[in-house]
C-alpha positions as CSV (number, residue, x, y, z in Angstrom):
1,X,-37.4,173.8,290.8
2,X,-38.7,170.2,290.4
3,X,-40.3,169.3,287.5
4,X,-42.4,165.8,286.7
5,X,-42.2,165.1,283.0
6,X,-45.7,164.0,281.4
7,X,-44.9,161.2,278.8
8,X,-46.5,159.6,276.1
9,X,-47.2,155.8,276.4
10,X,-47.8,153.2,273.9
11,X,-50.3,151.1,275.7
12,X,-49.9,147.9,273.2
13,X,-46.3,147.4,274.5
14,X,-46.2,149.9,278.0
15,X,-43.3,152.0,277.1
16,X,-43.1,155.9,277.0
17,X,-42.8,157.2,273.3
18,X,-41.4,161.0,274.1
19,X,-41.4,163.2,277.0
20,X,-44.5,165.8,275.9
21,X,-44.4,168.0,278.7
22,X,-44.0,169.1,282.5
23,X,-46.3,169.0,284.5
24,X,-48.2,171.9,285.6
25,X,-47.5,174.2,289.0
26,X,-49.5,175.9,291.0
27,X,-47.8,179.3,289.6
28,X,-48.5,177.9,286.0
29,X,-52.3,176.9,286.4
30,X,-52.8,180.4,287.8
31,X,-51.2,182.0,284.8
32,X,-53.1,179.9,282.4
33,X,-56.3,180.4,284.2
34,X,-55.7,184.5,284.9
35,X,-54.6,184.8,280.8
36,X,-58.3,183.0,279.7
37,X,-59.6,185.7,282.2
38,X,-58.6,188.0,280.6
39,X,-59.5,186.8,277.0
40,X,-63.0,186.8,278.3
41,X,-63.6,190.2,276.4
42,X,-62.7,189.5,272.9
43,X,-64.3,186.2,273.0
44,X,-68.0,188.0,273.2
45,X,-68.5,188.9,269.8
46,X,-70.9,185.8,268.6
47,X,-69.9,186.1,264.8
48,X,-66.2,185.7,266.0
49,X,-66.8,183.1,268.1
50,X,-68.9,181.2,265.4
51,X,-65.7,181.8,262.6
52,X,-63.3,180.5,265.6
53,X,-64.8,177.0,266.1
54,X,-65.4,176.8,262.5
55,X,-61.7,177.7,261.5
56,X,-61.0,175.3,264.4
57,X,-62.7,172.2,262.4
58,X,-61.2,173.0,259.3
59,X,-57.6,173.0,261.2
60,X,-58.3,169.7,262.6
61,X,-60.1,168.5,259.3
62,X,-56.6,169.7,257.8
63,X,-54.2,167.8,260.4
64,X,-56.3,164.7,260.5
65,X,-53.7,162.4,259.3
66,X,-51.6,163.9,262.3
67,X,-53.7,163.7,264.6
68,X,-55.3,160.5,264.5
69,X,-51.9,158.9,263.9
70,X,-51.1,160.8,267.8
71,X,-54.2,159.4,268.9
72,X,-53.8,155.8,267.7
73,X,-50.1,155.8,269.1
74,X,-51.6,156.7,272.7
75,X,-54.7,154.8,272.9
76,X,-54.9,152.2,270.5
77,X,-57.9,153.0,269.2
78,X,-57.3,152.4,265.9
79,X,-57.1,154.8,262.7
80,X,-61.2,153.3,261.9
81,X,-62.6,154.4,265.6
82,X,-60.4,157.3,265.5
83,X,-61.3,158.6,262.0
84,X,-64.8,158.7,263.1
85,X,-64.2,160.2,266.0
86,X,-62.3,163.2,264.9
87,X,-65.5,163.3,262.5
88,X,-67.6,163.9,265.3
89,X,-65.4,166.1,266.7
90,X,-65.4,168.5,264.3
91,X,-69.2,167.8,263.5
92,X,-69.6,169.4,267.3
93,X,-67.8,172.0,266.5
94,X,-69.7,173.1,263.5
95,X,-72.6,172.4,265.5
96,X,-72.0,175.1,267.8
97,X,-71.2,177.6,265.8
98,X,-74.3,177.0,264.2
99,X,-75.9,177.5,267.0
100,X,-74.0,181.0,268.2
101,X,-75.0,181.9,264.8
102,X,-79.1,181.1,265.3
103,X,-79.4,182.8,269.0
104,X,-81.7,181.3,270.7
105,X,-79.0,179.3,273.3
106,X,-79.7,182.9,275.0
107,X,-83.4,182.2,275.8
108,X,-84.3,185.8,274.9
109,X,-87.6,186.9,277.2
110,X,-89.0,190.0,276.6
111,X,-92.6,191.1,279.2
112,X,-94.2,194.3,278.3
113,X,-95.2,196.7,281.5
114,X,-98.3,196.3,282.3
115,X,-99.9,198.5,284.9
116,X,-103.8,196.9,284.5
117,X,-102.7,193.8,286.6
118,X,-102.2,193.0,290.1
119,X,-99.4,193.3,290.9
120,X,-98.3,195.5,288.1
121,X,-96.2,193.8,286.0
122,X,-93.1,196.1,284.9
123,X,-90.8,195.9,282.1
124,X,-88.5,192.9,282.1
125,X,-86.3,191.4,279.9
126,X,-84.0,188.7,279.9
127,X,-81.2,186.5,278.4
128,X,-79.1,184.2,279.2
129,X,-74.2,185.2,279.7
130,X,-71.5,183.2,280.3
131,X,-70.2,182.2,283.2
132,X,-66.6,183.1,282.7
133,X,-63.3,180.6,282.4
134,X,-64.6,176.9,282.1
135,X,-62.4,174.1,283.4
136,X,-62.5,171.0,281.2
137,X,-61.7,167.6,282.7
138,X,-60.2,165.5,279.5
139,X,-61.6,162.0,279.0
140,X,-59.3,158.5,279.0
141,X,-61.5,157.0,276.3
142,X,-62.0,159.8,273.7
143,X,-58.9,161.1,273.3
144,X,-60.6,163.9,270.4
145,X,-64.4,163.9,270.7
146,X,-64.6,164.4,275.1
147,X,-61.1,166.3,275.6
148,X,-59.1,169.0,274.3
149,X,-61.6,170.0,271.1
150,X,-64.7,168.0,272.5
151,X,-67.8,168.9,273.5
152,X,-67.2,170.3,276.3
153,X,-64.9,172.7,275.1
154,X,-66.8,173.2,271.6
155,X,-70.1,174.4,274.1
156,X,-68.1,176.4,276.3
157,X,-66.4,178.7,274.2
158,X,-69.8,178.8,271.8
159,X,-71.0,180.1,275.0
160,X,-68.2,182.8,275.1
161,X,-66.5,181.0,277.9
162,X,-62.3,180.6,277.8
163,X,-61.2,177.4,278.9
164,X,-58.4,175.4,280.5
165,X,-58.4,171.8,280.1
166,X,-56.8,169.2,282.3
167,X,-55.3,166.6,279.5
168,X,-55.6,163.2,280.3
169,X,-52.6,161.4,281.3
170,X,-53.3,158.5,278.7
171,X,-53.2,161.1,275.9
172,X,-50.8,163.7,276.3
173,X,-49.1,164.3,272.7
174,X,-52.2,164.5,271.3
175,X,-54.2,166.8,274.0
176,X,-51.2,169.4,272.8
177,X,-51.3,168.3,269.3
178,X,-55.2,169.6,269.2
179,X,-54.7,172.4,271.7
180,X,-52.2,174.0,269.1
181,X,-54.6,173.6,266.7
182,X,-57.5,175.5,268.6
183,X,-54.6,178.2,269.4
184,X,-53.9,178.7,265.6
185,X,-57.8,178.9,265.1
186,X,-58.2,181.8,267.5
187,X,-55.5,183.6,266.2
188,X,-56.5,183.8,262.7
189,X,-59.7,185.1,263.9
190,X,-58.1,188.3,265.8
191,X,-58.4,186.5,269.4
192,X,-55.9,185.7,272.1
193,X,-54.6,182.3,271.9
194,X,-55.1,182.1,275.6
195,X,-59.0,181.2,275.1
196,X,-57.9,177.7,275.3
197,X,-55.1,176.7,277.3
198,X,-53.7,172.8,278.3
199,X,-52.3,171.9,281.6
200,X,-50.7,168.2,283.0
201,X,-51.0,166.7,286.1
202,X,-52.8,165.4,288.9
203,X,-52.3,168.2,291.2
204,X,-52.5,170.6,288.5
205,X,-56.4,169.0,287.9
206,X,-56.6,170.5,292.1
207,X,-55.3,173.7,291.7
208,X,-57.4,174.5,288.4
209,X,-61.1,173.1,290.4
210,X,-59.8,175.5,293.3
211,X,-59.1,178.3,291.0
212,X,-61.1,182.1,292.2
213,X,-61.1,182.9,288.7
214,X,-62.8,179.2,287.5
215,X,-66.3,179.6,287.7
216,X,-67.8,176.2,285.6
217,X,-66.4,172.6,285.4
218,X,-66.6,170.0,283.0
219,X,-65.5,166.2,283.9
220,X,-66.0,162.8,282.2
221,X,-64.1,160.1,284.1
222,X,-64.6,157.7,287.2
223,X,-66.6,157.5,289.9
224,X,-64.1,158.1,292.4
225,X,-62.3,160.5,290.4
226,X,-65.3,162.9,289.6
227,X,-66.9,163.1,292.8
228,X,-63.6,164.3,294.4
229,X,-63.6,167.0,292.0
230,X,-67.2,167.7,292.5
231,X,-67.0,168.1,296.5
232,X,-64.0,170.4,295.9
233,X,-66.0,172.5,293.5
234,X,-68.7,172.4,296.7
235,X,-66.4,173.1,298.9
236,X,-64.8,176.2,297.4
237,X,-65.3,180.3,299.1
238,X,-67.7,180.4,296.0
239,X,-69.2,177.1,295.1
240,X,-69.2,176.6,291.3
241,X,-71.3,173.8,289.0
242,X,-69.5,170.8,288.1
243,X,-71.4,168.9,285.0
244,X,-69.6,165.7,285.7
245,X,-70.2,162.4,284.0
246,X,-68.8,160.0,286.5
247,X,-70.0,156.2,285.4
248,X,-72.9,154.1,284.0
249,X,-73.8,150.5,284.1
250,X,-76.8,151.3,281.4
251,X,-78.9,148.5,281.9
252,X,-80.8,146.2,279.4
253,X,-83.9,144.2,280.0
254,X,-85.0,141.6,277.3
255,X,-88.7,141.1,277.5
256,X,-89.7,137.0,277.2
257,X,-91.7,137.9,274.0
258,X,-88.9,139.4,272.8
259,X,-86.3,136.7,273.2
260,X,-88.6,134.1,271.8
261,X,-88.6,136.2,268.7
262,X,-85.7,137.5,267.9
263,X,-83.2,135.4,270.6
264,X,-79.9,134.9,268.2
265,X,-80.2,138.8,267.1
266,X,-80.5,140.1,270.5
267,X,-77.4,138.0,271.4
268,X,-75.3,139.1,268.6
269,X,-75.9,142.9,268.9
270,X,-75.4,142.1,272.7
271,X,-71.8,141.4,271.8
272,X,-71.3,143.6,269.2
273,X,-72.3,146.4,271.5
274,X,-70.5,145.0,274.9
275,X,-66.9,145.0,272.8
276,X,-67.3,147.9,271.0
277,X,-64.5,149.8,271.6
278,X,-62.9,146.9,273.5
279,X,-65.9,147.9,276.2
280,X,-64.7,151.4,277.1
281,X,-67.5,153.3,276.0
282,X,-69.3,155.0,279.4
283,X,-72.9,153.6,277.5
284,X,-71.3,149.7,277.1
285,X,-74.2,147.7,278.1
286,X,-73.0,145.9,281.8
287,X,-76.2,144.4,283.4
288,X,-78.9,142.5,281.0
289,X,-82.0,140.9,282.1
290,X,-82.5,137.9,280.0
291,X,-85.5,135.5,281.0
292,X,-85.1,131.9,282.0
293,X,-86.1,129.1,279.4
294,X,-85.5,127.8,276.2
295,X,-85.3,131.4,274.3
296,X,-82.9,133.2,276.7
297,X,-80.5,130.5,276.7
298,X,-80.5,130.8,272.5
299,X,-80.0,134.2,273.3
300,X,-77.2,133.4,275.9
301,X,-75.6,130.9,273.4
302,X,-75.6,133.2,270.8
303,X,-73.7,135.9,273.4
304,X,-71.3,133.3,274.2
305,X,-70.3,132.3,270.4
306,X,-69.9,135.9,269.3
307,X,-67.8,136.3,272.6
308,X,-65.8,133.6,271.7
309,X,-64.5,135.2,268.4
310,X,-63.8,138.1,269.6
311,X,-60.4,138.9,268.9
312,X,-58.4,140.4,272.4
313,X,-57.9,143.7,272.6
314,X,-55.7,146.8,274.0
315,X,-57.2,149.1,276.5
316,X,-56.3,152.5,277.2
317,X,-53.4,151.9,280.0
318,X,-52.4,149.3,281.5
319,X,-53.4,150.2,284.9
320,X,-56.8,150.1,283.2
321,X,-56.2,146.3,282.1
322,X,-55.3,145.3,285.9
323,X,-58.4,146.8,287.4
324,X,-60.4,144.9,284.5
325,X,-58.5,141.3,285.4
326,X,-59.0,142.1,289.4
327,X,-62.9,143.3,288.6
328,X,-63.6,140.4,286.8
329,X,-61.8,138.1,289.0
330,X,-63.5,139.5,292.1
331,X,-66.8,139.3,290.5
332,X,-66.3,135.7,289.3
333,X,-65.3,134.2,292.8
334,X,-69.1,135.4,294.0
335,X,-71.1,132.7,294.8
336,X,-73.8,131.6,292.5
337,X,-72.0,133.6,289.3
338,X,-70.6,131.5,286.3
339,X,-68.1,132.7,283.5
340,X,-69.4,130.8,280.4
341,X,-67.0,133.0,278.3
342,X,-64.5,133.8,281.1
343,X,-63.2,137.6,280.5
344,X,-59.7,138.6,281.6
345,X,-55.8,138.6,280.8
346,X,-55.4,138.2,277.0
347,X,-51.9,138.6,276.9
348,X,-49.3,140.5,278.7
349,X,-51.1,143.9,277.1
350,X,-54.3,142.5,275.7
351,X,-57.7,141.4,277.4
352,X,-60.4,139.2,275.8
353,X,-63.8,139.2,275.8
354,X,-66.7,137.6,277.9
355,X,-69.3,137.5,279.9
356,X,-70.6,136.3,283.9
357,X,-74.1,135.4,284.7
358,X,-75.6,135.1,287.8
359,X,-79.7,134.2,288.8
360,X,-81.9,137.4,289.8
361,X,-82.4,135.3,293.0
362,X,-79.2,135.1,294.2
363,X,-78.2,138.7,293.2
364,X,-81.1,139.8,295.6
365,X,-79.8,137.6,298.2
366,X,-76.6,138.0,298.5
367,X,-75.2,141.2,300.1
368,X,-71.6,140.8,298.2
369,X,-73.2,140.7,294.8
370,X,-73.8,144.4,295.1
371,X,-70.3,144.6,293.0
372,X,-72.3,143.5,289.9
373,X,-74.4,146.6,290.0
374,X,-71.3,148.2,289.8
375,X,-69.5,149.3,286.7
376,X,-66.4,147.2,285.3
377,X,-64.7,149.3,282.5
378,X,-63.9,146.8,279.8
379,X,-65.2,144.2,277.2
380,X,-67.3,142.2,279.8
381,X,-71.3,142.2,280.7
382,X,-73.6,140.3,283.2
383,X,-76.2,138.6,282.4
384,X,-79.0,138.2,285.1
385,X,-81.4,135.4,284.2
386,X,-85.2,136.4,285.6
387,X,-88.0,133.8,286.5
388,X,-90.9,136.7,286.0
389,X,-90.8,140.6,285.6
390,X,-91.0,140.8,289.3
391,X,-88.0,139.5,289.5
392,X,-86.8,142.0,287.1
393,X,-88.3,145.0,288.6
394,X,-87.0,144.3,291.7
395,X,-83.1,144.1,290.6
396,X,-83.9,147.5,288.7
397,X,-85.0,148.8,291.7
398,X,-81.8,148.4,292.9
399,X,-79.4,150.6,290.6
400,X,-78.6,154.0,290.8
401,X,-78.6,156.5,288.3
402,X,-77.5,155.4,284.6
403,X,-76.8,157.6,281.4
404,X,-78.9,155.0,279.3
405,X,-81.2,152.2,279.8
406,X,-82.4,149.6,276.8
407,X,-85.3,147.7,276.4
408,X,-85.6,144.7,274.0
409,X,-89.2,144.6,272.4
410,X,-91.5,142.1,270.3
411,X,-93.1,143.3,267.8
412,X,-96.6,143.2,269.2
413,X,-95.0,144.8,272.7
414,X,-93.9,148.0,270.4
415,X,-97.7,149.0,269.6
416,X,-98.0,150.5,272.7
417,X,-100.8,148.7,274.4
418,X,-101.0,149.2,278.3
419,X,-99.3,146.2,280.0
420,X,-95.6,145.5,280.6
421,X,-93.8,147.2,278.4
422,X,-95.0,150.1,279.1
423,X,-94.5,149.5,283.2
424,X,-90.7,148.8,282.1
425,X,-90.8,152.1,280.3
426,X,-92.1,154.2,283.2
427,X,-89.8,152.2,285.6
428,X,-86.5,152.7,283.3
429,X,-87.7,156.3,283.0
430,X,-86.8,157.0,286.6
431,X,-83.5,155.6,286.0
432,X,-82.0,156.9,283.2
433,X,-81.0,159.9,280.5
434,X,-81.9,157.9,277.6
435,X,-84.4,155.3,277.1
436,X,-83.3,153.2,273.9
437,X,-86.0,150.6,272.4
438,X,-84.9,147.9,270.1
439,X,-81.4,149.2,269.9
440,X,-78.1,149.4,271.4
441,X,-76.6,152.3,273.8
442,X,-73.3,152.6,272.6
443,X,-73.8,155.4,269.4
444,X,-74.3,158.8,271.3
445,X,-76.0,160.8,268.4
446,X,-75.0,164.7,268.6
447,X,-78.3,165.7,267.5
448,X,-80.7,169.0,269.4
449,X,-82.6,166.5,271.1
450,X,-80.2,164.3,272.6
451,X,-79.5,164.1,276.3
452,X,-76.5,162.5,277.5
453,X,-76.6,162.3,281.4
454,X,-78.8,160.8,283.8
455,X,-79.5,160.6,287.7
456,X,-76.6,160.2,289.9
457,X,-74.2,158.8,289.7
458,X,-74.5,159.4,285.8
459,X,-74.0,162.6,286.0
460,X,-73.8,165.6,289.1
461,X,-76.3,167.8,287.6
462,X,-79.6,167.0,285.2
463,X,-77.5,168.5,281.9
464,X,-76.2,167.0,279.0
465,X,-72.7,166.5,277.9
466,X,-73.7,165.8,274.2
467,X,-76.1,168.1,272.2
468,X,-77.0,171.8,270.8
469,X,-78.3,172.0,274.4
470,X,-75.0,171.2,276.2
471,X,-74.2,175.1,275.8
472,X,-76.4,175.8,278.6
473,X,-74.2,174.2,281.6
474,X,-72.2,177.4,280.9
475,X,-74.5,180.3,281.0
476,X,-77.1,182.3,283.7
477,X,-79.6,184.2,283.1
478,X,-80.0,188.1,283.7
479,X,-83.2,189.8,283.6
480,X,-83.2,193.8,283.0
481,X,-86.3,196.0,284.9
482,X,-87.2,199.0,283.3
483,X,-84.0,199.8,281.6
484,X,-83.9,202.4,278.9
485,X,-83.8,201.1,275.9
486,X,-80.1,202.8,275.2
487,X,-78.7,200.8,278.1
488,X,-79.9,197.7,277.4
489,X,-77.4,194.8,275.6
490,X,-78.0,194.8,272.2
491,X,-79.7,191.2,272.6
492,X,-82.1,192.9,274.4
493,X,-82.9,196.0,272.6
494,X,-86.1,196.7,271.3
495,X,-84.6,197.0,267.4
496,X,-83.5,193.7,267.9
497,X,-79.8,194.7,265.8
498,X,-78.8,191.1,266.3
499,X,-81.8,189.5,265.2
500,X,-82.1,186.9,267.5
501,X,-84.9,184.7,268.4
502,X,-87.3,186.0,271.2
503,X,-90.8,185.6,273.0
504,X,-92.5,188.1,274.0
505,X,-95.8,188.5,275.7
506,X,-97.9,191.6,276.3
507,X,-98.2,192.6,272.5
């Protein structure tokens, strides 16, 4: 049989490091899938669960050196990025199995019979079980926090789902690295190691969306590459949900007030927030609406110096790097756009820093310049100078969906008095997951009340990827009519064994 090896790849010089694996066939996906099948059982006890993602952030707490030396060799991240990340990563998973601990992911109901109203209302109670094996699509540009242990897989298996994840081909070595780590976690809690299980390869990603047995998917990637996977998952026998996060251009609008105030900051966290990363973060700020005038071209001057400094940078694969140099190439030659700090080619593996900027006018005008409201993955931004916030409005009107969207404030604009800023917020509102105000997208807080998504083509559904709440993209409810008590789940029994949280009515 014919095997295609999956190597790692040092993406600061191009050449493979060691041969990790094979990868996957169609006989191997099934096995891995059918084996988290079965380890569905032993994986529904909540306090096990809850010891099993917290053993799993110690392990990786423990390995850290390990592991973010793997990471850095693949990605090129750096041990500072990568240190926090794996931070974060295990924050999650702590997280989760605080929240398996509390209870109330399962949205206990409970309505008492009541025969006095029309129509009587009978007993009913309800709650909220998993779905069953979870695929996980791994991420290029977080190789800890949004693959193997990331939040997807942290909320899945909180929800008491197994899962299979599809490593990323820029991260091999380290997608097994942390897979054996979740593996030793489950076994020193008494479950199968087959609750979380790693396959390799293109083909291997079709096989495991096509799966009978797969009933939930999980993807963070490319436009292109997401939406395939989401129509397969549409088109299976039995359709399942795929919570995709496909791409973002998360837009920024700089009120005039604002840039006469504060110009040179705005500029400089601009920068800072465009090359974080080396501009591979899925919230990097790529469209800004900066006034005309005097105070948006101290902002633009400011954007261009800090730009200027920036040191080049690696990015994730060098297939990566070309689209960058032939996105900003193609964008460039459009006419009416200028590259006052051209982006690009760095280096035979590095890219720099920069910038295009083109007039609200002519990006209304000009059918072509549609590729600017498109997202270029990389340390570049454009700037769209506006004559009036028509003008801004109307090139708003014309993105899609967006996982964040930023306004920059003056002081007097943050009280809250009815008048622009407050139109800007309703009209951002329609467009995005996360409004941020005097801020800077990139920073995802895991926090309860966070919300990382948005409208297509954001995201595929209205859920979050980050967040206590993310647990719910792998769960249905079930509601139970007249059931004696006796045959009720014990989430649902009138003792309340568990002591879970739960509303009733009819008291």
């Amino acid at each position: 049989m014919t095997t295609t090896p999956v190597w790692s790849v040092d993406p600061r010089t191009g050449k493979q490091r060691e041969q990790v694996a094979v990868e996957a066939t169609s006989r191997e996906v099934d096995e891995a899938v059918r084996a988290a099948h079965a380890a569905r059982g032993p994986l529904a006890d909540a306090a096990v669960r809850a010891a099993f993602l917290r053993t799993a952030a110690a392990l990786l707490d423990e390995a850290a050196p390990h592991v973010i030396e793997a990471a850095d060799a693949e990605t090129a991240l750096g041990p500072g990025r990568l240190t926090g990340e794996l931070a974060r990563t295990t924050g999650q998973l702590r997280a989760f199995a605080d929240a398996v601990d509390e209870g109330s992911y399962l949205d206990v109901r409970i309505d008492r019979a009541d025969p006095s109203l029309s129509p009587p209302r009978p007993e009913l109670r309800r709650y909220k079980v998993p779905l069953g094996v979870v695929a996980v699509y791994a991420a290029s540009n977080f190789p800890l926090a949004f693959s193997v242990p990331g939040g997807d897989t942290a909320s899945a298996l909180a929800a008491g789902c197994p899962v299979v994840v599809k490593a990323h081909p820029d991260h091999p070595a380290t997608s097994e690295l942390c897979a054996s780590l979740l593996r030793r976690a489950a076994v020193a809690n008494g479950l199968p190691p087959e609750v979380v299980a790693v396959v390799h390869g293109f083909e291997a990603g079709l096989e495991l969306i096509r799966h009978p047995l797969v009933a939930a998917a999980g993807f963070t990637g490319s436009i292109r590459g997401g939406r395939a996977l989401f129509d397969a998952a549409a088109a299976r026998p039995v359709p399942i949900p795929f919570h995709g996060e496909l791409g973002s251009l998360n837009p920024v609008v700089v009120t005039p007030a604002a840039a006469a105030e504060r110009a040179e900051e705005i500029g400089a966290g601009l920068a800072a927030s465009v090359t974080l990363g080396v501009g591979q973060f899925c919230v990097k700020p790529g469209l800004v609406l900066v006034p005309d005038g005097a105070d948006g071209d101290r902002l633009a001057g400011e954007l261009a110096k800090a730009l200027g400094e920036t040191e080049p940078g690696v990015l994730l694969d060098h297939r990566m790097r070309e689209n960058f140099v032939a996105g900003v190439r193609e964008r460039a030659a459009l006419p009416g756009v200028e590259a006052p700090v051209t982006p690009g080619s760095g280096g035979d593996h590095t890219v720099g820093a920069g910038y295009l900027t083109v007039r609200a006018e002519d990006l209304l005008a000009g059918e072509g310049h549609d590729l600017l409201l498109e997202e270029c993955f990389g340390p570049v931004t454009v700037v769209v100078r506006y004559a009036g916030q028509g003008e801004a409005g109307a090139v708003l009107g014309r993105l899609g969906g967006n996982l964040s969207a930023t306004l920059q404030l003056s002081a007097a604009e943050t009280e809250g008095a009815p008048g622009p800023a407050a139109e800007l917020i309703g009209q951002v509102t329609g467009l995005a997951g996360r409004i941020v105000v005097n801020g800077w997208p990139t920073g995802v807080a895991v926090a309860p009340a966070q919300h990382h998504g948005g409208p297509y083509p954001a995201a595929t559904s209205h859920s979050t990827s980050v967040g206590g709440t993310a647990i719910e993209r792998w769960l249905r409810p079930v509601a139970y009519q007249s059931v004696p008590d006796a045959l009720l789940p014990p989430e649902l029994r009138e003792a309340n064994p568990l002591n879970l949280p739960r509303r009733v009515t009819g008291d």
